[in-house]
C-alpha positions as CSV (number, residue, x, y, z in Angstrom):
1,X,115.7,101.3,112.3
2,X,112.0,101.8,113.2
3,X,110.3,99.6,115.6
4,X,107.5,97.1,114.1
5,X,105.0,99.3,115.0
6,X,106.2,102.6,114.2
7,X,107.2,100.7,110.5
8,X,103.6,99.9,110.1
9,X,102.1,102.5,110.6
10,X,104.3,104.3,108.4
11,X,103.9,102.0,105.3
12,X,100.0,102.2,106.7
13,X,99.7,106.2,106.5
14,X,101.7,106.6,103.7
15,X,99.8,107.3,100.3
16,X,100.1,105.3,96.8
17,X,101.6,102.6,95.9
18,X,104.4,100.7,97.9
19,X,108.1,101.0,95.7
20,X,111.4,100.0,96.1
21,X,111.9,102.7,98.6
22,X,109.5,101.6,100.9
23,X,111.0,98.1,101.4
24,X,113.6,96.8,103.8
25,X,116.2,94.9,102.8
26,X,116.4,91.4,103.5
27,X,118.3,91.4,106.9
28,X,116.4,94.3,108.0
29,X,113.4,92.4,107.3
30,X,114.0,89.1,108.8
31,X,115.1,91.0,112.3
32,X,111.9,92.2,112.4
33,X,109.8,89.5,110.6
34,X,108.0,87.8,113.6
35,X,106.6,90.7,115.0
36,X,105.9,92.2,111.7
37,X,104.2,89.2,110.6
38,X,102.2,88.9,113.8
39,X,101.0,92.4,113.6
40,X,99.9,92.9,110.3
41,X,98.3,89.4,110.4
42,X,96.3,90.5,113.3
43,X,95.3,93.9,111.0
44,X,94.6,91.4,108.0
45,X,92.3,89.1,110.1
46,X,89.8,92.3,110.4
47,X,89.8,93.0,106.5
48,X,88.6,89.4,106.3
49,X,84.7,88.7,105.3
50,X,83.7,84.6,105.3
51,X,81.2,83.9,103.0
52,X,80.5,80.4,103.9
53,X,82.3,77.5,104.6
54,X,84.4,77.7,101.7
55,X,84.6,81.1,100.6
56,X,86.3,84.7,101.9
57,X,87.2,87.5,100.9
58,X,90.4,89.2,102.1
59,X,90.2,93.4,101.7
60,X,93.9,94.2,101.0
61,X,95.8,97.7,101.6
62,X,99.0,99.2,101.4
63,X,100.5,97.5,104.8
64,X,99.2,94.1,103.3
65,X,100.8,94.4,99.7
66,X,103.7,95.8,101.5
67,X,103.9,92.6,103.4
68,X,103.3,90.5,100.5
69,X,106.4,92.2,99.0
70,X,108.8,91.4,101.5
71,X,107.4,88.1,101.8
72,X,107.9,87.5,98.1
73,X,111.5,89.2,98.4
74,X,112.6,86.9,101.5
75,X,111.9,83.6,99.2
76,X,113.5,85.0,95.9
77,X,116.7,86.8,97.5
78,X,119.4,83.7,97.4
79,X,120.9,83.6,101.2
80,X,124.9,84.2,101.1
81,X,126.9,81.7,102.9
């Protein structure tokens, strides 16, 4: 398995749309969730443009969708006991 940041920057240079192929499966994922989580929030923080107060904007990408994925994948894969 890659490391976080080789993983990243793979899903980052890679071009179209993230598939199936692209993701990791859930155990994969959540051995590398914290740091993946810490580094592509640090990369979203810089796509972000306040506003105001109340209002921003949030410039996704590939590495952002592809995080969103896996997110969304870790809360609707049941756990096995």
């Amino acid at each position: 398995m890659l490391s976080p940041t080789k993983l990243i920057e793979k899903i980052y240079t890679a071009a179209g749309r993230v598939t199936a192929e692209d993701l990791l499966s859930r155990s994969d994922y959540q051995e590398l969730r914290q740091d993946l989580l810490r580094l592509v929030l640090q990369h979203k923080r810089k796509r972000r443009v306040r506003l105001d107060d109340n209002l921003s904007i949030v410039f996704e990408n590939r590495l952002t969708a592809w995080l969103q994925a896996q997110e969304e994948l870790r809360w609707l894969s049941p756990t096995r006991a």
